[in-house]
C-alpha positions as CSV (number, residue, x, y, z in Angstrom):
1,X,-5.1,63.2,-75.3
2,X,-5.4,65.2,-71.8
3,X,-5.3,68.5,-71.6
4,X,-2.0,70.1,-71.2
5,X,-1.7,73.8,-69.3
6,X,0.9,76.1,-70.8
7,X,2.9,76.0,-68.2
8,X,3.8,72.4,-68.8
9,X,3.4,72.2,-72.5
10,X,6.1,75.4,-73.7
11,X,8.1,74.2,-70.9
12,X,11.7,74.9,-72.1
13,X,13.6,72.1,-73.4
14,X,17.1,73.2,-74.0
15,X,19.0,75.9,-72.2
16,X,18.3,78.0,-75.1
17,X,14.9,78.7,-74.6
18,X,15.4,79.3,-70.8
19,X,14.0,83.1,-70.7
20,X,16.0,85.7,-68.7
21,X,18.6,83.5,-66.9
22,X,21.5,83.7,-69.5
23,X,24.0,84.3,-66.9
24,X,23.4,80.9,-66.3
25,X,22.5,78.5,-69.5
26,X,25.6,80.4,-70.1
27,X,27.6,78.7,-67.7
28,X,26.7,76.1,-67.7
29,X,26.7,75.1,-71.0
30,X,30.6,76.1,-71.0
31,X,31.1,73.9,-68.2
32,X,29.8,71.0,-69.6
33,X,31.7,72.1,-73.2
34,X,34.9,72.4,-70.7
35,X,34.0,68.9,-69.3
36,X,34.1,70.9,-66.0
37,X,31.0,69.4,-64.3
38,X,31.1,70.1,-60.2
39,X,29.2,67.1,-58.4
40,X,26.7,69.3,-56.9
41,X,24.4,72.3,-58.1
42,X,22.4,74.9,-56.2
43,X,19.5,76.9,-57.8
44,X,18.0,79.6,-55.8
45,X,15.3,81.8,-56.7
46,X,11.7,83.0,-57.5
47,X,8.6,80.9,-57.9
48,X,8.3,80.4,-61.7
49,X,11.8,81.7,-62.9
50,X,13.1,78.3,-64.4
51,X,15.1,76.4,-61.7
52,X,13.9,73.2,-62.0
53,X,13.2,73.0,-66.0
54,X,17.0,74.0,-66.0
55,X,17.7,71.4,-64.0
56,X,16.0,68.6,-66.1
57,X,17.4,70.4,-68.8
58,X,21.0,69.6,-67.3
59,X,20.1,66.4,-66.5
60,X,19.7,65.9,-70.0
61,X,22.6,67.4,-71.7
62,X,24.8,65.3,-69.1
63,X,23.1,62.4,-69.9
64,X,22.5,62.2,-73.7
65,X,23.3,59.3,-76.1
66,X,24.9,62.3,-78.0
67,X,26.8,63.7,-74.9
68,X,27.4,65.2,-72.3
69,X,27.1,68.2,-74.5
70,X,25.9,71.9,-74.0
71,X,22.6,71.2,-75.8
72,X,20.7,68.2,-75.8
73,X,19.3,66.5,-79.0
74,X,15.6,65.9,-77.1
75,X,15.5,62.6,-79.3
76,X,17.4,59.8,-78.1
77,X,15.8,57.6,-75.3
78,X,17.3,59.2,-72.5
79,X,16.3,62.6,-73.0
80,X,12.6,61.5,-74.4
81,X,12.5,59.4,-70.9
82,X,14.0,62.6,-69.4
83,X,11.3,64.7,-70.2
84,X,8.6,62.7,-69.5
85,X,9.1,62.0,-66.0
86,X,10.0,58.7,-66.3
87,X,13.7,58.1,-66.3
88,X,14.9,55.5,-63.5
89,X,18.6,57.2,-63.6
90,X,16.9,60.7,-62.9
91,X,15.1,61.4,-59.9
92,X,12.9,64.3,-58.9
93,X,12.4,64.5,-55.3
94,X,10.3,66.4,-53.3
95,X,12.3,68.0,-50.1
96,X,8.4,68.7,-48.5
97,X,6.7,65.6,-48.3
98,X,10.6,63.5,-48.1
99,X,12.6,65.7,-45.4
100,X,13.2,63.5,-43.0
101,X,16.2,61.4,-42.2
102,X,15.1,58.3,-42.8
103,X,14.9,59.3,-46.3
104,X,18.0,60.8,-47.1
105,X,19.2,57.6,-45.5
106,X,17.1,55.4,-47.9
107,X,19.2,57.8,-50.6
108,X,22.2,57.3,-49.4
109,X,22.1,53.7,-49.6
110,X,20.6,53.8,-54.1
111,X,23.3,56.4,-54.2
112,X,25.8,53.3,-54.4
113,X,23.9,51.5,-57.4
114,X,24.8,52.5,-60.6
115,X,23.3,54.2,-63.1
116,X,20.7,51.8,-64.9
117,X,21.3,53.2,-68.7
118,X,22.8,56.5,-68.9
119,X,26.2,57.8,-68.0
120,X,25.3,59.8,-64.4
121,X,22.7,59.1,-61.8
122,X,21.0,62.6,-61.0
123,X,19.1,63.0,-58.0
124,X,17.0,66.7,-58.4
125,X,15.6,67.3,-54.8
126,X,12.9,70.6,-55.1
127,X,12.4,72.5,-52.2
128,X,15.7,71.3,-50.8
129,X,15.1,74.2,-47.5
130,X,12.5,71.6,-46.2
131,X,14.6,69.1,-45.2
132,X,15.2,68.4,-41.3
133,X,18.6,69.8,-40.0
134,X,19.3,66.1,-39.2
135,X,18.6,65.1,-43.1
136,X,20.9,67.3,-44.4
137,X,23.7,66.9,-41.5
138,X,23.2,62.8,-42.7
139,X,23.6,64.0,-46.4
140,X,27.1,66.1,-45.7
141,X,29.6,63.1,-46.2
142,X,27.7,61.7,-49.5
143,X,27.5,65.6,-50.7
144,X,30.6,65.7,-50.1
145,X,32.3,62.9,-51.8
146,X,29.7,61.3,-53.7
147,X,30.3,58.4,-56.2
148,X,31.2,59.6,-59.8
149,X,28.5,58.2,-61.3
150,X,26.2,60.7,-59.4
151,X,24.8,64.2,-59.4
152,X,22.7,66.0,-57.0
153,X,20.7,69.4,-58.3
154,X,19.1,71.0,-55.6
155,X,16.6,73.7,-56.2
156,X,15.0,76.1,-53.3
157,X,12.7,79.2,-53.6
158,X,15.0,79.8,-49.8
159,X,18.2,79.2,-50.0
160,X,18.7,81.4,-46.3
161,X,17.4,78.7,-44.8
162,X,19.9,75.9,-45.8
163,X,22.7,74.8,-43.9
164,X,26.3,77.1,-44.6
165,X,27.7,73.5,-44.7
166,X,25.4,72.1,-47.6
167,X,25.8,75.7,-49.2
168,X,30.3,75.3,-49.2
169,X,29.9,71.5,-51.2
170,X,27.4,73.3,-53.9
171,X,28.0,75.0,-57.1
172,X,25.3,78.5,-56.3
173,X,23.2,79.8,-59.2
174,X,20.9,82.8,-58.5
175,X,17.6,82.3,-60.4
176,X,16.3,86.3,-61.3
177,X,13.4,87.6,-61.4
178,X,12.8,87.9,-65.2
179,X,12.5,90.9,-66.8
180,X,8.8,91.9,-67.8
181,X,9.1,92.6,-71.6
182,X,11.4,89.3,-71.7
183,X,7.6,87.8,-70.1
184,X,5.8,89.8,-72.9
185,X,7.7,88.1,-76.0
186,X,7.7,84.9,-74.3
187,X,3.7,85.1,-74.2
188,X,3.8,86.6,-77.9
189,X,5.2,83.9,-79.2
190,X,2.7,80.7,-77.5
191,X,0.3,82.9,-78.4
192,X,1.1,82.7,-81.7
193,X,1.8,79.3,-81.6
194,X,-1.7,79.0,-79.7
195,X,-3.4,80.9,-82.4
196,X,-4.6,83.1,-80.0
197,X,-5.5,87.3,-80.5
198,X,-4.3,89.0,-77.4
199,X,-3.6,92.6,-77.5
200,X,0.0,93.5,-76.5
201,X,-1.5,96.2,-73.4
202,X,-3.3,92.7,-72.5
203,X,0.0,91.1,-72.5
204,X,2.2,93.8,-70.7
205,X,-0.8,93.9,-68.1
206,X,-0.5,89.9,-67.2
207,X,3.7,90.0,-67.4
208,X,3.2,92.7,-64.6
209,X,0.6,90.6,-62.5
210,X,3.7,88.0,-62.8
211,X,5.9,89.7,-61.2
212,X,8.5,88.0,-62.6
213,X,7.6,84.3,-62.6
214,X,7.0,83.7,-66.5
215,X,5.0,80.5,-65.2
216,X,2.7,82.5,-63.4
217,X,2.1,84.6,-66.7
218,X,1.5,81.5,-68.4
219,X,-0.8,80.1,-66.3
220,X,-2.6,83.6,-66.8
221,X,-2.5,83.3,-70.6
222,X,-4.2,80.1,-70.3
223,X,-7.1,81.5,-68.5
224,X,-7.7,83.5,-71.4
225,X,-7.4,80.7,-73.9
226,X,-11.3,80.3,-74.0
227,X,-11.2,84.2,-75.3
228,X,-10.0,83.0,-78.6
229,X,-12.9,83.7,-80.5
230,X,-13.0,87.4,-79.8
231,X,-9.3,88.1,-78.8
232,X,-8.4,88.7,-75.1
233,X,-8.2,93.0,-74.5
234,X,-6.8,94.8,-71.4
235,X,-10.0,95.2,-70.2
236,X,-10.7,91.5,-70.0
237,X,-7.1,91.1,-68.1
238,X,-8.3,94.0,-65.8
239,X,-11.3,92.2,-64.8
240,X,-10.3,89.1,-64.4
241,X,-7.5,90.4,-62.3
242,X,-9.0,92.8,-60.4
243,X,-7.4,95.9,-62.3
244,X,-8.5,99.1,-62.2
245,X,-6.5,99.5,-65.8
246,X,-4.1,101.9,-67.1
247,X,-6.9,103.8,-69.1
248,X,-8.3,104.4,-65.7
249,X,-5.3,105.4,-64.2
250,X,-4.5,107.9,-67.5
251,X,-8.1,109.4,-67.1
252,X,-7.7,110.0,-63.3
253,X,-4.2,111.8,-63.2
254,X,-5.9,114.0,-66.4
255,X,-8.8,114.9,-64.4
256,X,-6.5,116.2,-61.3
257,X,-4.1,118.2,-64.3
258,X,-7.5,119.8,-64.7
259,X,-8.8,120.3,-61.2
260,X,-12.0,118.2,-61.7
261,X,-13.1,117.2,-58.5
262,X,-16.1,116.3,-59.2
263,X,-14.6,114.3,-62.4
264,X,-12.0,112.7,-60.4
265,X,-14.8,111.9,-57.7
266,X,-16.9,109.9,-60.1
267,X,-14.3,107.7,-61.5
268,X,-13.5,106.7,-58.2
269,X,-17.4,106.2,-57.5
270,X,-17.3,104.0,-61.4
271,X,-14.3,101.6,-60.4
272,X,-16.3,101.2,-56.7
273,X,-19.4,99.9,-58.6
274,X,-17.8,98.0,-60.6
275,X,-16.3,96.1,-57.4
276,X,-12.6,97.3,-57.5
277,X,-10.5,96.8,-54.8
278,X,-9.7,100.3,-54.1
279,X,-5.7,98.9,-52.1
280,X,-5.3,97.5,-55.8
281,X,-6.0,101.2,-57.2
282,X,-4.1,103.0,-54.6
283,X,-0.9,100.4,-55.2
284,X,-1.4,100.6,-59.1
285,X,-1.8,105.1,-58.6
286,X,1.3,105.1,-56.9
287,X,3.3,103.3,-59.7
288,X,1.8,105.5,-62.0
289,X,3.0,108.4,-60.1
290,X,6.7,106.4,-60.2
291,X,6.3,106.2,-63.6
292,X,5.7,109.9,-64.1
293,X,8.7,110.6,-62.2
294,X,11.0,108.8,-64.0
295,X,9.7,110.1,-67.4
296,X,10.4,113.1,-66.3
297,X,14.2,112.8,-64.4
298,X,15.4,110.2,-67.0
299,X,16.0,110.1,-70.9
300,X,16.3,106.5,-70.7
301,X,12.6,106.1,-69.1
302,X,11.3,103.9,-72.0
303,X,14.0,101.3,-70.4
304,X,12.9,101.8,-67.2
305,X,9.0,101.6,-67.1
306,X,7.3,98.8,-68.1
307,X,4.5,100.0,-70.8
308,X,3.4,99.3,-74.4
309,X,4.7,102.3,-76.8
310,X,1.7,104.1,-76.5
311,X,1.1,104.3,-73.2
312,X,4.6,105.6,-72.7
313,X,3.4,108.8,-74.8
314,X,1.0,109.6,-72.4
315,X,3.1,108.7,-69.2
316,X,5.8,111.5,-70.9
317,X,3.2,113.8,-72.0
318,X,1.0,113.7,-67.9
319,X,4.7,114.0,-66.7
320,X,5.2,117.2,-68.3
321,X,2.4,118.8,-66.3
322,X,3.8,118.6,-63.2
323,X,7.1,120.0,-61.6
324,X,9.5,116.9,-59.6
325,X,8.6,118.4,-56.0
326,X,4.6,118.2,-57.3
327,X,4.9,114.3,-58.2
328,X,6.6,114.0,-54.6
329,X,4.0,115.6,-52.8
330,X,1.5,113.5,-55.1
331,X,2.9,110.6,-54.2
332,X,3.6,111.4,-50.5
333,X,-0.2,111.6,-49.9
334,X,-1.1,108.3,-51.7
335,X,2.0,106.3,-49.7
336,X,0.6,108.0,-46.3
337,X,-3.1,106.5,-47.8
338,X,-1.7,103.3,-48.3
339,X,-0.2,102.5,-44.9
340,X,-3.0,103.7,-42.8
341,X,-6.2,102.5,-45.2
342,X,-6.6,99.5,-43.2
343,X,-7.6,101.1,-40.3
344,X,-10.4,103.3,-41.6
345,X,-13.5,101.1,-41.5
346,X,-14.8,103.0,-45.1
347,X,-11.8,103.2,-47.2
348,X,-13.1,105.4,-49.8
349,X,-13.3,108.5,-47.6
350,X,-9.7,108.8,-47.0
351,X,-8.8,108.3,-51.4
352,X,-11.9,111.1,-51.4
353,X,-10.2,113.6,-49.2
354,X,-6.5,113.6,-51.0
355,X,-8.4,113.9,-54.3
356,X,-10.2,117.1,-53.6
357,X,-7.1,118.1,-52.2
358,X,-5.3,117.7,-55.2
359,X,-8.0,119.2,-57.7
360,X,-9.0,122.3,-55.3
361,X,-7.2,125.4,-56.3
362,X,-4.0,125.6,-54.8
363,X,-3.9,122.3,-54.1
364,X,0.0,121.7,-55.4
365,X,1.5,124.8,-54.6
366,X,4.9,125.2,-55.8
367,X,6.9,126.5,-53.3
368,X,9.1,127.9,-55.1
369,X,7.5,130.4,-57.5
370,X,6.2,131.8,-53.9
371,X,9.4,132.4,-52.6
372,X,11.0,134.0,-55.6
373,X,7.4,136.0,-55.9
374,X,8.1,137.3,-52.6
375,X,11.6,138.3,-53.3
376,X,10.0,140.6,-55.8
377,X,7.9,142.0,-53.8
378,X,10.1,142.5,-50.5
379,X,12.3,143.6,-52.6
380,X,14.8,141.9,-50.0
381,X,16.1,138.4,-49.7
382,X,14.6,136.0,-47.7
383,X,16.4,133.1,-45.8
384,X,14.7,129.7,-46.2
385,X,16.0,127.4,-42.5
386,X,14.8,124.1,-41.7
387,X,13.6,125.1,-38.4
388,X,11.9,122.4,-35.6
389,X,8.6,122.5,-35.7
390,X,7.5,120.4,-33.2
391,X,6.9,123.1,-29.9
392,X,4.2,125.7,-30.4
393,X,4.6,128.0,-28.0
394,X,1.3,130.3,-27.1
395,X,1.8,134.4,-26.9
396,X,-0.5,136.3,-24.6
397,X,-2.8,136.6,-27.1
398,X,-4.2,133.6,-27.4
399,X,-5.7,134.4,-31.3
400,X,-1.6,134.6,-32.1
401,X,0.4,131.4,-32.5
402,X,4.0,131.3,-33.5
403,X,6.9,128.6,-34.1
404,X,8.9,129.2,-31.2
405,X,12.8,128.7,-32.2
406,X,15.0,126.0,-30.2
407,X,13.6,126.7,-26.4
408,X,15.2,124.2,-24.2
409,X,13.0,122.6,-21.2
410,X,14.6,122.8,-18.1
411,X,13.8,119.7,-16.5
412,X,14.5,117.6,-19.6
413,X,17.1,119.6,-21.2
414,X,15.4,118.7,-24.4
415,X,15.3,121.3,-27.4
416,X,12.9,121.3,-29.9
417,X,14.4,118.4,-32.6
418,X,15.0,116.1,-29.5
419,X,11.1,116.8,-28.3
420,X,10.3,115.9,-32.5
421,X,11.6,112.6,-32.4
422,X,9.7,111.9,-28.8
423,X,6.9,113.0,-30.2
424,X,6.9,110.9,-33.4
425,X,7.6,108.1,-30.9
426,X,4.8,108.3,-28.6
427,X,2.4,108.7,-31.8
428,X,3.2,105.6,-33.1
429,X,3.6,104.0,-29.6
430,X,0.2,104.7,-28.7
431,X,-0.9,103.4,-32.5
432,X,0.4,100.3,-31.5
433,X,-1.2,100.0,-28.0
434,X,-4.9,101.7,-29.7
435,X,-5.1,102.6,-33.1
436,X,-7.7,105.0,-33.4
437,X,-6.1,107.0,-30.1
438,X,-3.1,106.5,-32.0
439,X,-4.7,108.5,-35.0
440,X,-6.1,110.8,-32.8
441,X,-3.1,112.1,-31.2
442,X,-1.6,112.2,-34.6
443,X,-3.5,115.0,-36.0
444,X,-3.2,117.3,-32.6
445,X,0.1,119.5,-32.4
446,X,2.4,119.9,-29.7
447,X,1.6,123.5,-27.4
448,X,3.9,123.7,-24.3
449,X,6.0,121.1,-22.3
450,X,6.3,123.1,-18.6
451,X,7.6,120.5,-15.9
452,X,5.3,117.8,-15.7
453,X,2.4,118.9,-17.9
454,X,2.3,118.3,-21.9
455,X,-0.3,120.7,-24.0
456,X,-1.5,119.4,-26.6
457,X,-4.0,121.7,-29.5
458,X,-6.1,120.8,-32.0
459,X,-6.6,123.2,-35.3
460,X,-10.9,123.8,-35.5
461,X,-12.3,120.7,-37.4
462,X,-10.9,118.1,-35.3
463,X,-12.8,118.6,-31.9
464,X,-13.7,115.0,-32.5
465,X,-10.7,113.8,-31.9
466,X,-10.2,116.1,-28.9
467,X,-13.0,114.5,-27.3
468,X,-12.2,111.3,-27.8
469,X,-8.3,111.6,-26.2
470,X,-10.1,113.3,-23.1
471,X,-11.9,109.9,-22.1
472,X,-10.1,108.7,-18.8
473,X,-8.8,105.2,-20.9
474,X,-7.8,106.9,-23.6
475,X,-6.0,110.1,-21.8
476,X,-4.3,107.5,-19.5
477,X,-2.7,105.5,-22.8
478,X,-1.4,109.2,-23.7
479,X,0.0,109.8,-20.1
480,X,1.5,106.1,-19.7
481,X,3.4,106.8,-23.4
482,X,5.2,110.4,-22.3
483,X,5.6,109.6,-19.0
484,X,7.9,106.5,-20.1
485,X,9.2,108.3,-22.8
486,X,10.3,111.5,-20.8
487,X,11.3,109.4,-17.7
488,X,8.8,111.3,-15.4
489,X,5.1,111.0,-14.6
490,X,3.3,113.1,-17.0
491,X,0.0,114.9,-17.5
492,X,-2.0,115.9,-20.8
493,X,-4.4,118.7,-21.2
494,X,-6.2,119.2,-24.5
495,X,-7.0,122.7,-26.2
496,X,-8.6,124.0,-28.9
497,X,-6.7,126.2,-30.9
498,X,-8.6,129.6,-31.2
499,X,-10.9,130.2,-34.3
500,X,-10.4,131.6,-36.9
501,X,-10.7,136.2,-36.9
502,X,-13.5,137.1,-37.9
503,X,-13.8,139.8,-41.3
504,X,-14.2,142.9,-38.7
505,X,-11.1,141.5,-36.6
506,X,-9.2,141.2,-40.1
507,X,-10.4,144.5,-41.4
508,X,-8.9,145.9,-38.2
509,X,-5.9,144.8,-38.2
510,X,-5.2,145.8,-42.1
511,X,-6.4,149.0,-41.6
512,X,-3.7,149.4,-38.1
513,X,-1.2,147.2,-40.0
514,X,-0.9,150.0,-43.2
515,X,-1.1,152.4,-40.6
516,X,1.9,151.8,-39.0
517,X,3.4,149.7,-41.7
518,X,3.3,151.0,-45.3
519,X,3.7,147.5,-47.6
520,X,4.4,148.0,-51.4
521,X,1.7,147.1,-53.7
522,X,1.1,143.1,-54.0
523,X,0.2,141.1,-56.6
524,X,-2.7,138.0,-57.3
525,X,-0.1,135.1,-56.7
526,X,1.2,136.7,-53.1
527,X,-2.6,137.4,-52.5
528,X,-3.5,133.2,-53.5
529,X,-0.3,132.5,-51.0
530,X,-1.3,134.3,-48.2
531,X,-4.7,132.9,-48.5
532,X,-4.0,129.6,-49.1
533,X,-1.4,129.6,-45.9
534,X,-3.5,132.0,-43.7
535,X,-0.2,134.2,-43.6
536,X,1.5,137.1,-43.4
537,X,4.5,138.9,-44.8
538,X,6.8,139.9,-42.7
539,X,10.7,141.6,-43.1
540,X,13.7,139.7,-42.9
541,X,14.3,142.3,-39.4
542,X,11.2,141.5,-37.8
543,X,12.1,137.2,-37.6
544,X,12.5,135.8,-34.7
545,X,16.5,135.6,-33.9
546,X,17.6,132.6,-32.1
C-alpha cells in the first residue's frame, strides 16, 4: 500500500475531531440538527486550520444514507466514496487552475443535473479568491438561487479579496488560528497511535514552528518519523528547524543575570559554528524576553506562554531577576537589532555590542533607585520633566554642553519637539534614499539650527561616520532632506564634540567646585551614577528655568 503522510492519513473525519474550531463544528452541527442548512458556505482562514476537511466533512453529514445528520456514520457508500475522493455528487474544485469564466459557465450548466445517488449535489471550490471578477459576477444568479438539490462550500486562505456581492449570498465562518497546546495533544495522540517517542519540549517546539496550522505540525512530525528508534528530542527539532533551542535561550539570559560577557560571547560564537541563523535567534530572544514579562505582570502567565511545565519554572524564576522597566530596555535593544540587522554586512557585531552592554557593570541601570538615592543625598526633592532633547545648544566653553530648554528659531518658529519630529524624519528619509548615510546621520546629535545653517556633532568614537557625511554626495543627500523638510535651502556643518577632560582638568574643577560649593558626603551608588552618566549633581535652584 503507498505511503500515506500524516497530514492525510489522521485527517479528521467527523466534526468531532476538528481541533480548535468548535465555534464552528458547533454550528454547524445544530444547523443541520435544526434542518437549517443555508445554500451556500464560506470558510475563511489560515493555511492548515481545517477549512476544507470541514467541508468534506459537511458534505458528508448532508449527504449520508443515515442523514443529513450532525455526525456522519463514515460507513455507508456515500461517505466511504466521500472520503476517498471519488464521489460523482461531490466535487472538489480548484479556484487556481479553474478561475476563468468559461468554467463557472461549464458549472452552471451540471449545476442543473441532479444528484447521481445522494440527496444534495455539493460543489467545494478551494481557493475560491482566484477566480476572475468575471467568474464570480457569472456565478451571482446561480449563488444566488441555486437548485435545491445543490450546495456550494467555498473555502479561501483571502477572503478580502472576494467580491462584497459573493460575500452577502454566503453563510461566513472564520477558520482560527489554533491554539498551540490544542497542536501539542493533537501530535500526542498520532504519536501514540504512530508508536513514536517524542519528548513533549520536542512537541511544544514543532506546534510553535506551526504557527497555528496543525497540518503544518503534522507534516513536521512526519519528518521525524524515521527517529523512531531513538525517540525525536528538542535538539533534534532545533536542528532540523534551524532553532537555536530554549536551553540556549535559558543559558544566554543566565549568563547576562551574571554579567558574563565573555560567557554570553561564546555561546553566541557556539550557535554561529554550529550554522544558526542568528535573525532566527534574535526573533526567538525577543519572545523569550516577552515571555519574561508576562511571567512577571501576570498570575495567569502559564495560560499565556506557550512552554512545557518545566520550562515555565525557569521563565518565572529568570523573570524574577529583573525589574519591568529592565525587561523593556532588554527588549528595546534587541527590537532596534532586529529591524536594522539587515543592513550590517556582519550581523554578529551588532548582537555582540548589545551583549557586552547588557553584561558590563551598570549595564541596566534602574533609574529609579538613582533618583530616590539622590533624594537622600540632596536631601531636596527633585522634579523628573520630560524635557525635548533634540537641540543642543553650545555654551562658550566649548568642553560644556547642555540641553537647552524650548528655544524657538526665529525663521522657522520651530521649538524644540517640532525640530524632534523633523529630525526623526530626515533620518529615516535619508535611510530611504542611502542607507548607510542614513545610519550615519542617526548616530550624530542635533547642535544649533541658526537661519540657514544646521550643526550637527558627533560624541568621540564615531569620527567615522563624520567623515563619511562630509563627502560632497553624501553631504548633499543631508542638505536636499532639511532643506525640503524646513522649506528653505539648507546647509550642514559637522563637529566633533570636544573630548573628554582630562584627570588634571577634573581634579581642578573638584577641588574649585568644594571650594565654592560644599556637597554633603556621597555614597558608592551616586559615585557608580555619576560615572556611568559622566554627570553632575546639581540643586533643584541651579536648573535651568524655562
Amino acid at each position: 500500500m503507498e505511503y500515506q503522510t500524516f497530514a492525510l492519513r489522521w485527517r479528521p473525519q467527523t466534526f468531532d475531531e476538528v481541533v480548535g474550531q468548535e465555534h464552528i463544528t458547533t454550528t454547524l452541527k445544530n444547523a443541520i440538527r435544526q434542518n437549517r442548512i443555508a445554500h451556500a458556505y464560506l470558510f475563511a482562514g489560515p493555511r492548515g486550520t481545517g477549512k476544507t476537511s470541514t467541508a468534506r466533512i459537511l458534505a458528508k453529514a448532508l449527504n449520508c444514507k443515515e442523514g443529513p445528520k450532525p455526525e456522519p456514520c463514515n460507513k455507508c457508500e456515500n461517505c466511504k466514496e466521500i472520503t476517498a475522493s471519488n464521489s460523482l455528487d461531490v466535487l472538489e474544485i480548484d479556484g487556481a487552475s479553474n478561475r476563468g469564466i468559461d468554467e463557472i459557465r461549464a458549472l452552471k450548466e451540471n449545476v442543473k443535473l441532479s444528484p447521481s445517488s445522494s440527496r444534495y449535489k455539493i460543489y467545494i471550490i478551494d481557493e475560491v479568491h482566484m477566480l476572475t471578477e468575471e467568474a464570480f459576477n457569472a456565478l451571482l444568479k446561480t449563488l444566488e438561487e441555486p437548485p435545491e438539490h445543490v450546495k456550494f462550500i467555498f473555502a479561501t486562505t483571502r477572503p478580502q479579496k472576494i467580491l462584497p456581492t459573493i460575500l452577502s449570498r454566503c453563510q461566513r465562518f472564520d477558520f482560527r488560528r489554533i491554539p498551540t497546546k490544542d497542536i501539542v495533544e493533537r501530535l500526542k495522540e498520532i504519536s501514540k497511535k504512530e508508536k513514536l517517542r517524542v519528548d513533549e519540549d520536542a512537541l511544544y517546539l514543532i506546534a510553535k514552528s506551526a504557527d497555528g496550522s496543525l497540518r503544518d505540525a503534522e507534516s513536521i512530525l512526519d519528518q521525524f518519523s524515521s527517529y523512531e528508534n531513538k525517540g525525536v528530542t528538542k535538539e533534534d527539532v532545533n536542528s532540523i528547524l534551524g532553532s537555536v533551542g530554549q536551553e540556549f535561550l535559558f543559558n544566554m539570559m543566565q549568563k547576562i543575570i551574571d554579567k558574563d560577557t565573555k560567557g554570553t560571547l561564546g555561546l553566541l560564537n557556539e550557535a554561529i559554528d554550529k550554522g544558526k541563523d542568528l535573525s532566527i535567534f534574535v526573533s526567538e530572544f525577543i519572545e523569550h524576553i516577552r515571555n519574561m514579562m508576562i511571567a512577571k505582570e501576570t498570575d495567569n502567565y502559564k495560560e499565556l506562554i506557550d512552554a512545557s511545565d518545566e520550562s515555565l519554572k525557569t521563565i518565572k524564576r529568570q523573570s524574577e531577576q529583573f525589574s519591568g522597566e529592565d525587561l523593556l530596555y532588554i527588549f528595546s535593544l534587541f527590537s532596534k537589532i532586529q529591524s536594522e540587522m539587515e543592513s550590517y554586512p556582519i550581523k554578529r557585531i551588532p548582537i555582540e555590542m548589545v551583549l557586552i552592554k547588557l553584561t558590563r557593570e551598570g549595564g541596566i541601570v534602574k533609574i529609579g533607585d538613582l533618583i530616590e538615592e539622590l533624594k537622600k543625598l540632596t536631601n531636596t526633592s527633585i522634579d523628573i520633566e520630560e524635557r525635548p532633547k533634540s537641540v543642543v545648544k553650545l555654551k562658550d566653553n566649548p568642553a560644556d554642553l547642555e540641553i537647552s530648554p524650548d528655544n524657538p528659531d526665529e525663521d522657522n518658529n520651530l521649538n524644540q519637539e517640532e525640530f524632534k519630529s523633523i529630525w526623526q524624519k530626515a533620518c529615516q528619509r535619508i535611510k530611504e534614499i542611502k542607507t548607510p548615510v542614513g545610519l550615519y546621520i542617526s548616530e550624530g546629535k542635533p547642535v544649533r539650527l541658526e537661519g540657514n545653517l544646521l550643526t550637527i556633532g558627533f560624541y568621540p568614537g564615531f569620527s567615522f561616520h563624520k567623515e563619511n557625511l562630509e563627502d560632497e554626495a553624501n553631504k548633499k543627500i543631508v542638505e536636499d532632506t532639511f532643506s525640503n523638510l524646513l522649506n528653505k535651502k539648507m546647509k550642514v556643518n559637522f563637529i566633533d564634540f570636544p573630548k573628554k577632560p582630562t584627570d588634571e582638568q577634573k581634579k581642578t574643577t573638584q577641588e574649585s567646585t568644594k571650594r565654592n560649593n560644599p556637597q554633603p558626603k556621597t555614597n558608592p551608588i551616586i559615585d557608580s551614577a555619576i560615572k556611568l552618566f559622566d554627570g553632575l549633581i546639581i540643586k533643584k535652584e541651579d536648573r535651568i528655568r524655562e
